[in-house]
PDB file of N, CA, C and O in Angstrom, chain B, residues numbered from 101:
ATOM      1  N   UNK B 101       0.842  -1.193   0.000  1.00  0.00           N
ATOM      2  CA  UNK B 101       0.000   0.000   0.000  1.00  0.00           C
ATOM      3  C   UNK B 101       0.888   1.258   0.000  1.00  0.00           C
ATOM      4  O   UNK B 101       0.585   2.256  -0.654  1.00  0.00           O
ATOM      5  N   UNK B 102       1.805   1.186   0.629  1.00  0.00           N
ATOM      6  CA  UNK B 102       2.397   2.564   0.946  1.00  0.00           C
ATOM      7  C   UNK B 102       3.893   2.699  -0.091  1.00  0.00           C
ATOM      8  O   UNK B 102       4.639   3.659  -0.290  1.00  0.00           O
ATOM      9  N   UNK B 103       3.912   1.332  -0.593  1.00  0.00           N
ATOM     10  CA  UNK B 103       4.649   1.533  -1.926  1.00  0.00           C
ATOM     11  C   UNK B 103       4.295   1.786  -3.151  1.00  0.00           C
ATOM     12  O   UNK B 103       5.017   2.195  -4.060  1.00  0.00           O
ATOM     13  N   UNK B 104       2.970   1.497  -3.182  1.00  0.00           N
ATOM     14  CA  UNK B 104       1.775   1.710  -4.530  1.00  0.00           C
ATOM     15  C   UNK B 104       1.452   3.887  -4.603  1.00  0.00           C
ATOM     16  O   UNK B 104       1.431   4.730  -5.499  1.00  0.00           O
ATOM     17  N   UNK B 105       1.244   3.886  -2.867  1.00  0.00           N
ATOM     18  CA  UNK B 105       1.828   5.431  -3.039  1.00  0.00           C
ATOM     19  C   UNK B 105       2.351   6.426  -3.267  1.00  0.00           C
ATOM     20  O   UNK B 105       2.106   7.578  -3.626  1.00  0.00           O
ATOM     21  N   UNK B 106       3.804   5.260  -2.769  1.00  0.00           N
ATOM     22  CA  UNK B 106       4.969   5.891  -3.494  1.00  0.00           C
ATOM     23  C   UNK B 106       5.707   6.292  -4.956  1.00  0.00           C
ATOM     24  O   UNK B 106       6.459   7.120  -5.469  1.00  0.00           O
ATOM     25  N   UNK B 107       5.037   5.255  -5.194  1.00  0.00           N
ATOM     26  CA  UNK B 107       5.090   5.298  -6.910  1.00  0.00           C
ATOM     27  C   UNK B 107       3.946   5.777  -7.529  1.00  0.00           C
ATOM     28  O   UNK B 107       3.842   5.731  -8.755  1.00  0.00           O
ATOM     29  N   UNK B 108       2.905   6.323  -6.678  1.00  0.00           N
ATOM     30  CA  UNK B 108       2.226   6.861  -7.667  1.00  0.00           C
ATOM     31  C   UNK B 108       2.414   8.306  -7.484  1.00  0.00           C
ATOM     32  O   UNK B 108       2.226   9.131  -8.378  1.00  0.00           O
ATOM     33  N   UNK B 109       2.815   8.595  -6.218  1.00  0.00           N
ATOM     34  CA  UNK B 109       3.455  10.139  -5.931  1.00  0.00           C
ATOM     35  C   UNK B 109       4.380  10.698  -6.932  1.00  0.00           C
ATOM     36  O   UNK B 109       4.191  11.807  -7.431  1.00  0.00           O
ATOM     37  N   UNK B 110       5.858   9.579  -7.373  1.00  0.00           N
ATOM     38  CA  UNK B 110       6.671   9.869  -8.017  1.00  0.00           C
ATOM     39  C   UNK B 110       6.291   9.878  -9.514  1.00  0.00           C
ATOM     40  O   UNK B 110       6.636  10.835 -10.207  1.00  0.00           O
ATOM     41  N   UNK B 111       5.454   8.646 -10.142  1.00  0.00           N
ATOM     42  CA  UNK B 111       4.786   9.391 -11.953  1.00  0.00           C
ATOM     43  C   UNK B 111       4.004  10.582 -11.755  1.00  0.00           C
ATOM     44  O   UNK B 111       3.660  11.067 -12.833  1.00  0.00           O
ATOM     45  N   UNK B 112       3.549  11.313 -10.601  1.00  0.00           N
ATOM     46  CA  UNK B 112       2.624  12.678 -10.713  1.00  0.00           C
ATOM     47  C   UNK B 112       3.544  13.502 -10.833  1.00  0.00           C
ATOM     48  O   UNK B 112       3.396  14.593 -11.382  1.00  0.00           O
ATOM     49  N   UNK B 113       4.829  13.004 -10.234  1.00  0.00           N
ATOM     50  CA  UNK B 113       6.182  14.422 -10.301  1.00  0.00           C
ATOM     51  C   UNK B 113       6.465  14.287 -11.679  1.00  0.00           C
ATOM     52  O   UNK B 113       6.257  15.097 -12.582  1.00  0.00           O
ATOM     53  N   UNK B 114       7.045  12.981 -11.733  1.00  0.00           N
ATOM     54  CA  UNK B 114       7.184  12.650 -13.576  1.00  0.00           C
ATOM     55  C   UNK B 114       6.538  13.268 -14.403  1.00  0.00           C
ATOM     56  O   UNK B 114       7.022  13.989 -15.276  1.00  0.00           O
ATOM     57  N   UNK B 115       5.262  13.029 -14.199  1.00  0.00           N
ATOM     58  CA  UNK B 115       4.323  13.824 -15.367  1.00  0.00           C
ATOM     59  C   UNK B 115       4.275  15.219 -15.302  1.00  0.00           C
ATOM     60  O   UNK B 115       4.160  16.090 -16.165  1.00  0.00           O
ATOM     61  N   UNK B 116       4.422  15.243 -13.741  1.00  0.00           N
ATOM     62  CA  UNK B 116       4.350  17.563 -14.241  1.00  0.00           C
ATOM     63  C   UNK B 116       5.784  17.566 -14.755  1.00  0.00           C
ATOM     64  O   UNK B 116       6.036  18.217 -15.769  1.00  0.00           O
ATOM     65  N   UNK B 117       6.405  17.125 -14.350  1.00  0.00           N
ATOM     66  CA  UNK B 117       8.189  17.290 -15.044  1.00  0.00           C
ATOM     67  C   UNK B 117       8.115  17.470 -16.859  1.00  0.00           C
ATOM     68  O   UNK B 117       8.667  18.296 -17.586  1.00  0.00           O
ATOM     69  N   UNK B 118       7.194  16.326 -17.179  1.00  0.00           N
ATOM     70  CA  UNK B 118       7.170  16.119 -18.611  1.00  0.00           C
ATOM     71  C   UNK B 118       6.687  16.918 -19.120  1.00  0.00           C
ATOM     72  O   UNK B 118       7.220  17.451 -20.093  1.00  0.00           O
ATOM     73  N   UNK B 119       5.171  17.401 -18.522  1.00  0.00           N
ATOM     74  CA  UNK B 119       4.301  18.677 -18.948  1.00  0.00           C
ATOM     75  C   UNK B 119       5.386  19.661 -19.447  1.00  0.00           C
ATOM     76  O   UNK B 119       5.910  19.968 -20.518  1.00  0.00           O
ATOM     77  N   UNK B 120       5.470  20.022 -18.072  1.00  0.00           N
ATOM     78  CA  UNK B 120       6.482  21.383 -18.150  1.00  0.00           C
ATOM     79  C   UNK B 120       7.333  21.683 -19.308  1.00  0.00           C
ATOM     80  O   UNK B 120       7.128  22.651 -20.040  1.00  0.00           O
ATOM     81  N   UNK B 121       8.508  20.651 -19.502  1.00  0.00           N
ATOM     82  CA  UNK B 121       9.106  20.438 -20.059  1.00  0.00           C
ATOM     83  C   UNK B 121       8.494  20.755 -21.952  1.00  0.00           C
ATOM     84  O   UNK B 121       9.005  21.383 -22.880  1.00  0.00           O
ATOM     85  N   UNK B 122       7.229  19.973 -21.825  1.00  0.00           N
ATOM     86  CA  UNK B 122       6.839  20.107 -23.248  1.00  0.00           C
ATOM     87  C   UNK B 122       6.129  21.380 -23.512  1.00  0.00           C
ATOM     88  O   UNK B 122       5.994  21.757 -24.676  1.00  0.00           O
ATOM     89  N   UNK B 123       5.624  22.132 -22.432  1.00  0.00           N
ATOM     90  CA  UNK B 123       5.154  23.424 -22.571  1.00  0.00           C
ATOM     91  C   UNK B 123       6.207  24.529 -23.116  1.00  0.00           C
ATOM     92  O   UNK B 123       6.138  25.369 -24.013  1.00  0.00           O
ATOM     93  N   UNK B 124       7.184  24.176 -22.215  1.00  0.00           N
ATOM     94  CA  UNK B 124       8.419  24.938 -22.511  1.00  0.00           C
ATOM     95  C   UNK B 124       9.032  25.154 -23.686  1.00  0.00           C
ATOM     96  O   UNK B 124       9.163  26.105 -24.457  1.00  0.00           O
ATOM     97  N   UNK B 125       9.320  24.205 -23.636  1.00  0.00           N
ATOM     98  CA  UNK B 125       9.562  23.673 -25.116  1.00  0.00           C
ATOM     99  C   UNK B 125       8.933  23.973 -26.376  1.00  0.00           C
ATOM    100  O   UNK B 125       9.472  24.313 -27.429  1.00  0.00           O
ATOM    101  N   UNK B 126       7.586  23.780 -26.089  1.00  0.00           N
ATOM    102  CA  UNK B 126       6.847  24.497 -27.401  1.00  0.00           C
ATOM    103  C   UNK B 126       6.286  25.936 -27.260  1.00  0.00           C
ATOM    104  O   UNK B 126       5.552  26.403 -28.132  1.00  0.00           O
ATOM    105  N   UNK B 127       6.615  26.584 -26.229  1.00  0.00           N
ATOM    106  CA  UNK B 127       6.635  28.059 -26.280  1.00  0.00           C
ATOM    107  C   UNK B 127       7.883  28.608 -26.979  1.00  0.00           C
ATOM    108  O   UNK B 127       7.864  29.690 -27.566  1.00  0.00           O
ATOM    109  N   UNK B 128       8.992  27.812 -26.894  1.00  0.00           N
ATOM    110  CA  UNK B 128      10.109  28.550 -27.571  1.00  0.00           C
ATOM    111  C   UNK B 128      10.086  28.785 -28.704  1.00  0.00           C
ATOM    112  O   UNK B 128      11.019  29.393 -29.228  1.00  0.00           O
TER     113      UNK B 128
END
C-alpha cells in the first residue's frame, strides 16, 4: 500500500516534469 503510493506520488512528479518540459519547449 504505501509503496503503490509511493510510486504513484513519483509518476505525478514525472508527469508535471514532462508537462512542463513540453510546454516549454513548445513556447520557444
Amino acid at each position: 500500500m504505501i509503496s503503490s503510493g509511493c510510486c504513484h506520488f513519483l509518476t505525478v512528479l514525472l508527469s508535471h516534469d514532462l508537462c512542463r518540459s513540453v510546454l516549454l519547449g513548445g513556447r520557444r
